[in-house]
C-alpha positions as a Markdown table, in Angstrom:
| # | Residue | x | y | z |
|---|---|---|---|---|
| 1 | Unk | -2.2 | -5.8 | -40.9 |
| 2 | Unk | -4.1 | -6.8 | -38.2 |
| 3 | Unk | -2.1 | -7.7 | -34.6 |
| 4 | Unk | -2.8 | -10.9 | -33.3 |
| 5 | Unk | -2.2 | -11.2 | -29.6 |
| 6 | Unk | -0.3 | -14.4 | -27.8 |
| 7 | Unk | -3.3 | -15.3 | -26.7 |
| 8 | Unk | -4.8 | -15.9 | -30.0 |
| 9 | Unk | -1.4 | -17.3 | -31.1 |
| 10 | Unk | -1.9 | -19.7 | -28.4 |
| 11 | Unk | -5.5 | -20.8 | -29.9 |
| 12 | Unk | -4.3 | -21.5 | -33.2 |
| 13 | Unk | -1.6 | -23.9 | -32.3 |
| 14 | Unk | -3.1 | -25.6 | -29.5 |
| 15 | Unk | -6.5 | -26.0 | -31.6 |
| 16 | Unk | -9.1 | -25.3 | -34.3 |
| 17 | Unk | -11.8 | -23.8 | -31.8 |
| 18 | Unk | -11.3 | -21.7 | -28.6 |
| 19 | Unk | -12.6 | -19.2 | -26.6 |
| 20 | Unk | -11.0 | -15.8 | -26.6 |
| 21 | Unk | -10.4 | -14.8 | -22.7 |
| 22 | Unk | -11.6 | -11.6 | -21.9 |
| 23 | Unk | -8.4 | -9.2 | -21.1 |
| 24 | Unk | -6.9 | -8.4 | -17.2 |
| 25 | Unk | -9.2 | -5.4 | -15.8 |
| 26 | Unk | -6.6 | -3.4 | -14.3 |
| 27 | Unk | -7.8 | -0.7 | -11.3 |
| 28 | Unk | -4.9 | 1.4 | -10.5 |
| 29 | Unk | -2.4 | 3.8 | -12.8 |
| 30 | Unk | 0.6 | 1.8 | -14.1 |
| 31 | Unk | 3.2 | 4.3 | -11.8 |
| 32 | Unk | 6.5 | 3.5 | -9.6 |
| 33 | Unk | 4.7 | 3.4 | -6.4 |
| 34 | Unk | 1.2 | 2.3 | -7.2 |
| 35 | Unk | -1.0 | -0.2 | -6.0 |
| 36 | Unk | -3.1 | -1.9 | -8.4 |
| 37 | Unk | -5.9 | -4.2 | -8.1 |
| 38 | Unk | -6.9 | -6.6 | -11.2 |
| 39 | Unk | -9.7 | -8.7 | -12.4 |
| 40 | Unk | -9.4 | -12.2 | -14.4 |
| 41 | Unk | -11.0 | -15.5 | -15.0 |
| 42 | Unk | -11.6 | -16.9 | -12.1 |
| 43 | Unk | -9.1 | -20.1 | -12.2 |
| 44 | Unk | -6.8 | -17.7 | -13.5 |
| 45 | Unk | -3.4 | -18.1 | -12.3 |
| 46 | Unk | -1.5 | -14.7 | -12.3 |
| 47 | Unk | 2.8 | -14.0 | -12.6 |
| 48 | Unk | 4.5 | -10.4 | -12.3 |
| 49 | Unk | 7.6 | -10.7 | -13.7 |
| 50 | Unk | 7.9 | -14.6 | -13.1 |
| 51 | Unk | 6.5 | -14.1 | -9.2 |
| 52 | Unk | 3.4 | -16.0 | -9.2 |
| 53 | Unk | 0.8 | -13.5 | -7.3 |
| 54 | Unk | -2.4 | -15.4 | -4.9 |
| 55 | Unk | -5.9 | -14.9 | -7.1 |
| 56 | Unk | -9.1 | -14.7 | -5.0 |
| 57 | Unk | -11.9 | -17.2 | -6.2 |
| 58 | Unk | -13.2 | -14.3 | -8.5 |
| 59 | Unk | -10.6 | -13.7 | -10.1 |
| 60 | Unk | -9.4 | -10.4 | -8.0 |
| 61 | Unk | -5.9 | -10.0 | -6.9 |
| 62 | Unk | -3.3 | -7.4 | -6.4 |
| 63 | Unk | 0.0 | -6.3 | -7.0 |
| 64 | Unk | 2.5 | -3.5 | -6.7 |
| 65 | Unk | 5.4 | -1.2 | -8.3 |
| 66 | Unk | 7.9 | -0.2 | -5.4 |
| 67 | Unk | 9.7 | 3.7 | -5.6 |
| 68 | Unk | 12.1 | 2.6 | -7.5 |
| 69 | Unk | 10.4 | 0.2 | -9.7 |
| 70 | Unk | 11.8 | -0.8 | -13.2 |
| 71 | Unk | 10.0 | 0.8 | -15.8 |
| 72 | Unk | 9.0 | -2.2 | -18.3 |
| 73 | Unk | 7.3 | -5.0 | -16.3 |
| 74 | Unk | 5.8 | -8.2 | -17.5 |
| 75 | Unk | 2.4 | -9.7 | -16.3 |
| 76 | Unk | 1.6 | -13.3 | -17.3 |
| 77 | Unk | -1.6 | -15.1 | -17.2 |
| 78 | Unk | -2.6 | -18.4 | -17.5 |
| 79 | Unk | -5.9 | -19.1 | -17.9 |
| 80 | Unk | -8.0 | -22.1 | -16.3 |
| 81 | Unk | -7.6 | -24.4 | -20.0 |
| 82 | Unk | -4.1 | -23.6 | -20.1 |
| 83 | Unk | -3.8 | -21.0 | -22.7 |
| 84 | Unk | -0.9 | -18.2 | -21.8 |
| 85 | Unk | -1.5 | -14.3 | -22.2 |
| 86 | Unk | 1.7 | -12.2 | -21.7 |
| 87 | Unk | 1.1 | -8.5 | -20.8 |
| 88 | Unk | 3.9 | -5.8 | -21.3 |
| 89 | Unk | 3.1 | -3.1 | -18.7 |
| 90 | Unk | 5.0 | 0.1 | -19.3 |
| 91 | Unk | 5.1 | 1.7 | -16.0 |
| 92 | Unk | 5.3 | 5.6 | -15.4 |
| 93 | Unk | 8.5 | 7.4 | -13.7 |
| 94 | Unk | 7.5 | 9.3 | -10.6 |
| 95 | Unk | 9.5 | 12.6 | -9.6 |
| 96 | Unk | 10.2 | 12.8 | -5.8 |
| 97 | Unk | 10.8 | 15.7 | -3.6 |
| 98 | Unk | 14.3 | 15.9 | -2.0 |
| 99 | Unk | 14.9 | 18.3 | 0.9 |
| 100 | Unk | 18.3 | 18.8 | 2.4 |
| 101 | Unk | 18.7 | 19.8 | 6.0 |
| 102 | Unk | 22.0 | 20.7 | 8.0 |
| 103 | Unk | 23.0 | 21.0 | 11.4 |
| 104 | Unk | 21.2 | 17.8 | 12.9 |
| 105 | Unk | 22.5 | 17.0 | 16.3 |
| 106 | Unk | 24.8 | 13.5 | 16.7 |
| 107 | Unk | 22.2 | 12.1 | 18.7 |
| 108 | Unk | 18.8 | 12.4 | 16.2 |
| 109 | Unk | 21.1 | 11.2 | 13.6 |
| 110 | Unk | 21.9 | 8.0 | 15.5 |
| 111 | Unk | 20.1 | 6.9 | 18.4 |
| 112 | Unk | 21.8 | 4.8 | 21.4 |
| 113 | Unk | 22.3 | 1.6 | 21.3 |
| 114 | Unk | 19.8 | 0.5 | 23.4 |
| 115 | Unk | 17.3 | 2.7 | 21.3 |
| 116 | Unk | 18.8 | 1.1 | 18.5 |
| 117 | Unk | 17.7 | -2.6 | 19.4 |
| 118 | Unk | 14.1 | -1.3 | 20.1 |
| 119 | Unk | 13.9 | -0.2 | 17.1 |
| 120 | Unk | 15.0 | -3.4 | 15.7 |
| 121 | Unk | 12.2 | -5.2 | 17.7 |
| 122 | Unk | 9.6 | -2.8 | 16.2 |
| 123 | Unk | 10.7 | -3.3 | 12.9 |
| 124 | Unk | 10.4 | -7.1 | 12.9 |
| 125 | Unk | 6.9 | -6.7 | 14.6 |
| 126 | Unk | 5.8 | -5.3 | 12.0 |
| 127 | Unk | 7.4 | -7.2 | 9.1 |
| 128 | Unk | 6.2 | -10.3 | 10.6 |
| 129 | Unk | 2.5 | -8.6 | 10.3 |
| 130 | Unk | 3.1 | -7.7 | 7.1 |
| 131 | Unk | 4.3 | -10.7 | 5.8 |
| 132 | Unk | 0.5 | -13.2 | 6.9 |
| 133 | Unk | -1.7 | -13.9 | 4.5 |
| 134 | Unk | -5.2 | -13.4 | 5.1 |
| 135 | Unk | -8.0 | -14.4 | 2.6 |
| 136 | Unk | -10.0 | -11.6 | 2.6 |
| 137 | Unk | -11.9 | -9.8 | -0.5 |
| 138 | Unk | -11.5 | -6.6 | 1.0 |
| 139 | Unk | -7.9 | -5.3 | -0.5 |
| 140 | Unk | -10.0 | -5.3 | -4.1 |
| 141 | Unk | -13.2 | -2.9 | -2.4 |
| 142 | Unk | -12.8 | 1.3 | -2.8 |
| 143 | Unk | -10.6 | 2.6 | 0.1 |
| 144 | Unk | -11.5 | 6.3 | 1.5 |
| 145 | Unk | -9.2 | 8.4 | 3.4 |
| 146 | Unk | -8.7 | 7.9 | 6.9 |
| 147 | Unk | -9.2 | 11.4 | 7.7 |
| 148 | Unk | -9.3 | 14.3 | 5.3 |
| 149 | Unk | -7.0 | 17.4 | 6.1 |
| 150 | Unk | -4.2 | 19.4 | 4.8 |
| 151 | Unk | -1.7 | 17.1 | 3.7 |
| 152 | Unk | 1.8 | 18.1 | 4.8 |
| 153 | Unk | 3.9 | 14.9 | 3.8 |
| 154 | Unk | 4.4 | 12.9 | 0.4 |
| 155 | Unk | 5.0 | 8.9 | -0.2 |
| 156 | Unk | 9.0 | 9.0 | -1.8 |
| 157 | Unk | 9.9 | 12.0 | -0.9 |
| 158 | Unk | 13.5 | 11.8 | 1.1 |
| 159 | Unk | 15.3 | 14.1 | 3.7 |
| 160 | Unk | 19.4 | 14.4 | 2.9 |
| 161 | Unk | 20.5 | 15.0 | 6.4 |
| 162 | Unk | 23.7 | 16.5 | 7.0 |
| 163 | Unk | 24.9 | 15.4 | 3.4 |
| 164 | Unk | 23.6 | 11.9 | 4.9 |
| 165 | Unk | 20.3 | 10.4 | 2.3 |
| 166 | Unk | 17.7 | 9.5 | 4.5 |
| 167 | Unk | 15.6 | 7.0 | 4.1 |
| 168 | Unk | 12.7 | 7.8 | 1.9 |
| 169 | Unk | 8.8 | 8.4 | 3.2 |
| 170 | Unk | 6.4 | 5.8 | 2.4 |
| 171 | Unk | 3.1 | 7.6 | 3.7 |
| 172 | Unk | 1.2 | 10.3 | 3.2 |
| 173 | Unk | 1.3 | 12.3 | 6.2 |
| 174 | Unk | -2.4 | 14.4 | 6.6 |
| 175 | Unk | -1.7 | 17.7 | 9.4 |
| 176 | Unk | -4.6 | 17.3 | 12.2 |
| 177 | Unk | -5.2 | 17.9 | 15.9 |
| 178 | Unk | -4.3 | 15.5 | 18.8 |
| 179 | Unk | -7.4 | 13.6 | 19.7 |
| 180 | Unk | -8.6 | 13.7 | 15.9 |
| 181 | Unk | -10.5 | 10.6 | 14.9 |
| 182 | Unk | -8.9 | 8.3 | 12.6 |
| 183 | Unk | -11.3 | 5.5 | 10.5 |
| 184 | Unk | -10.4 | 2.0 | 8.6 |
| 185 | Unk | -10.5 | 2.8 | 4.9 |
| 186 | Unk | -11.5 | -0.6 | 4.1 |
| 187 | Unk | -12.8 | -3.7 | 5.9 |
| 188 | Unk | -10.0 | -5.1 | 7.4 |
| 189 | Unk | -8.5 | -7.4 | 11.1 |
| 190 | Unk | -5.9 | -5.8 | 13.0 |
| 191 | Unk | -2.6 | -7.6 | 12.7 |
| 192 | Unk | -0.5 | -5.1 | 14.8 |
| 193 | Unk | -1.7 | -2.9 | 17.8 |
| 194 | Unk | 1.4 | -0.9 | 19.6 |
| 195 | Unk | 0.9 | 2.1 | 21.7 |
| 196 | Unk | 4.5 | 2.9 | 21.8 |
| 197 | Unk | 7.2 | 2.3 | 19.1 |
| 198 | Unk | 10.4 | 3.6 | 19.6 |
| 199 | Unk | 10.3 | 5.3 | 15.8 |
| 200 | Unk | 6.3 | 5.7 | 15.5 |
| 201 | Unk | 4.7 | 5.7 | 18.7 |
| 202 | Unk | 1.6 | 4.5 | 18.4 |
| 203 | Unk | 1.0 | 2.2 | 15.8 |
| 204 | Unk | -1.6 | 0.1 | 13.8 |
| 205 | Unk | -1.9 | -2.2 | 10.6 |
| 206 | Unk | -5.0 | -3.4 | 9.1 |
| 207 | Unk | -4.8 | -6.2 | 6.8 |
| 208 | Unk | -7.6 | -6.0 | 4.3 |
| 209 | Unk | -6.1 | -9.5 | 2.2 |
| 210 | Unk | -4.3 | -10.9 | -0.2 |
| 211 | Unk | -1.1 | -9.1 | 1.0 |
| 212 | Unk | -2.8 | -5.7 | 0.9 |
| 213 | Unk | -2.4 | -3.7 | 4.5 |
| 214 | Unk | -2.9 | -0.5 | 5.8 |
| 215 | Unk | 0.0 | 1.2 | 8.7 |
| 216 | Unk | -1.0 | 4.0 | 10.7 |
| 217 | Unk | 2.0 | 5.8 | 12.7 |
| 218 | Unk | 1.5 | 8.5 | 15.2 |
| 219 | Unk | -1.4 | 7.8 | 16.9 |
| 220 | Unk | -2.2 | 8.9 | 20.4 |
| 221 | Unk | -5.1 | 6.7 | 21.6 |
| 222 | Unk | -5.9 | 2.8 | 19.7 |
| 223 | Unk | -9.2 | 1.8 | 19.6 |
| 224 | Unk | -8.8 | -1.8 | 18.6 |
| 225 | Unk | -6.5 | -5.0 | 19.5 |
| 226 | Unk | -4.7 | -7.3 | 17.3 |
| 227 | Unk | -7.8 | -9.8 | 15.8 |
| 228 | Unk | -10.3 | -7.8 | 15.7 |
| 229 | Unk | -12.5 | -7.4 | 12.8 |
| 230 | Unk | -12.8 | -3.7 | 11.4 |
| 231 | Unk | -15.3 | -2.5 | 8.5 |
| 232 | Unk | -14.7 | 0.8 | 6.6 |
| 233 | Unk | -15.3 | 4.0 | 8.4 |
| 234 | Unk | -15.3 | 2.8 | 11.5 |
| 235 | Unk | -13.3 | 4.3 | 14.3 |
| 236 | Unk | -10.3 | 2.9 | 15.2 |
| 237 | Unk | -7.4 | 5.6 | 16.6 |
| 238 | Unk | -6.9 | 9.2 | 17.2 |
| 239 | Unk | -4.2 | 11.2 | 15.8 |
| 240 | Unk | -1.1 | 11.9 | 18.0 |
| 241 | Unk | 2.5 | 13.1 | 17.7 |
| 242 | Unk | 3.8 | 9.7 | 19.4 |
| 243 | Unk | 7.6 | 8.5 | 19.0 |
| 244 | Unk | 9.6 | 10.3 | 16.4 |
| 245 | Unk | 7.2 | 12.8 | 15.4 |
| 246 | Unk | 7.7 | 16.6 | 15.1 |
| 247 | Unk | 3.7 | 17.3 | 15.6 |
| 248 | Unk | 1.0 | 15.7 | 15.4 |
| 249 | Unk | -0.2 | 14.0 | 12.0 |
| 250 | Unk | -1.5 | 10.6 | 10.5 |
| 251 | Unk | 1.0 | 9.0 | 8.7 |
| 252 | Unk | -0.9 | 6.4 | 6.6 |
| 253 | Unk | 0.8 | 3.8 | 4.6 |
| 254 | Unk | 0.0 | 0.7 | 2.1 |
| 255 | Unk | 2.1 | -2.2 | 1.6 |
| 256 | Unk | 1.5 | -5.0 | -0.6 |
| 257 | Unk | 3.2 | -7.4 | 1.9 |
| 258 | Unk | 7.3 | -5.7 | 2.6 |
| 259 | Unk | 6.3 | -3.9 | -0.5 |
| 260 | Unk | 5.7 | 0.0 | 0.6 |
| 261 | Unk | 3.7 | 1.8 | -1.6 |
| 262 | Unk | 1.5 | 5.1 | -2.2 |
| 263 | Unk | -1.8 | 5.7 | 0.0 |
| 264 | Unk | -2.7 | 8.2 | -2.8 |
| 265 | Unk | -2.8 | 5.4 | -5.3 |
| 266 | Unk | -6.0 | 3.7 | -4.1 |
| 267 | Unk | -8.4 | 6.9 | -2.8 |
| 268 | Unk | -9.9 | 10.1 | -4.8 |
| 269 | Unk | -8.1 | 12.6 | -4.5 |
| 270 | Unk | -8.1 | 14.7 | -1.2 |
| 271 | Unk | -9.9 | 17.4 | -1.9 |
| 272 | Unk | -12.5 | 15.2 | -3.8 |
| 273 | Unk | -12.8 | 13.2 | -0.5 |
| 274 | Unk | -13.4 | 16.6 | 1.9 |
| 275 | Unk | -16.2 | 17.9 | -1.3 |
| 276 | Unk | -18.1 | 14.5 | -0.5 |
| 277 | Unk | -17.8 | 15.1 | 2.9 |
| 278 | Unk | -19.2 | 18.3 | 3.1 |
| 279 | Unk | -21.3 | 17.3 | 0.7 |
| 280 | Unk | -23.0 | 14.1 | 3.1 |
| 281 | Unk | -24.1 | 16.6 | 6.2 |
């Protein structure tokens, strides 16, 4: 027996004669911690588990599963002529690595009070540039990496200090020299330019639209100031071991508004990205 979908359902009650909507194209792996970008009917209106999510005028628009993510989800579209599709997503679970680490002095594991309320400040800056809306079609684009380089940290993995869980990493940290070059990987306006945050020094977001931005802890040196226009690959930072940071690296990050997710989730891999490189000279 043939399946019918709810779309068709739809068709035969509503009406005799219809037009059967092509389905979601969905860019992305269906994984806790992924990014994914997706494709409709312009006029489409889009809903992740009854959150209605902001389509672009052709039908591009984005959406994410956080670390922790549930494992069924539900995507609802309704198209421009009011006929409903629902869409079961079955999500992948991700394993994370946990390290444990003893003997962490008093004052690492909590900073003074006055470091403390810095912090605070820093953390609403950057919620606040996380939360604008921008309505830019860049977010739906290919990203590329940043920079390409060994990569010595993980998005979810999680330090348990002293018996203590930390809280988890959302970037992907990539090892590289002070004073190494660090590009947009897509076209983007700079919502946040700090050179020294108490947690991660030197610090940038790109917002490439529609809730989709790019954070870049770390860095030594900034090359651009809040409002300014970016395209992809163009310079914008060097790499640095600024605020809490045991050497230098790039931690990258990509949040679909306060939702952090995984950088690796939107680019080839890396070693894909440093064959094209060598490849181009």
């Amino acid at each position: 027996m043939n399946k019918i979908t709810p779309m068709i359902i739809g068709c035969i009650a509503s009406t005799l004669s219809c037009v059967v909507h092509a389905q979601v194209a969905l860019t992305g792996v269906l994984q806790q911690g992924a990014l994914i970008r997706a494709k409709v009917q312009p006029g489409t209106r889009a809903f992740l588990n009854d959150q209605e999510i902001k389509v672009n005028e052709l039908g591009q628009f984005a959406f994410g599963f956080p670390r922790e993510a549930a494992l069924t989800q539900l995507l609802k579209l309704i198209y421009p002529d009011g006929l409903t599709e629902l869409k079961p997503l079955k999500i992948k679970e991700k394993q994370y690595k946990i390290q444990r680490i003893t003997g962490i002095s008093k004052k690492i594991m909590k900073p003074d009070p006055k470091a403390q309320a810095r912090a605070i400040k820093d953390s609403q800056q950057v919620k606040a540039a996380r939360a604008e809306f921008r309505p830019s079609n860049a977010f739906y684009e290919p990203f590329i990496w940043p920079l390409t380089g060994r990569i010595s940290g993980v998005y979810g993995s999680q330090r348990v200090y002293n018996g203590k869980p930390g809280n988890p990493h959302y970037g992907v940290d990539v090892a590289a020299k002070t004073g190494t070059v660090v590009v947009a990987p897509a076209d983007g306006v700079i919502s946040l330019s700090e050179p020294d945050m108490f947690y991660s020094g030197g610090t940038m977001i790109i917002d490439h639209g529609y809730g989709v931005n790019s954070s870049f802890l770390h860095l030594s040196k900034l090359y651009v100031e809040e409002g300014q226009t970016v395209k992809q690959g163009q310079k914008v930072g060097e790499v640095g071991a600024t605020g809490r940071a045991t050497g230098p690296h790039l931690d990258w990050r990509i949040n679909w508004f306060q939702m952090r997710l995984d950088p690796t989730s939107v680019v080839p891999s890396m070693q894909t990205a440093i064959n094209r490189a060598s490849a181009d000279r």
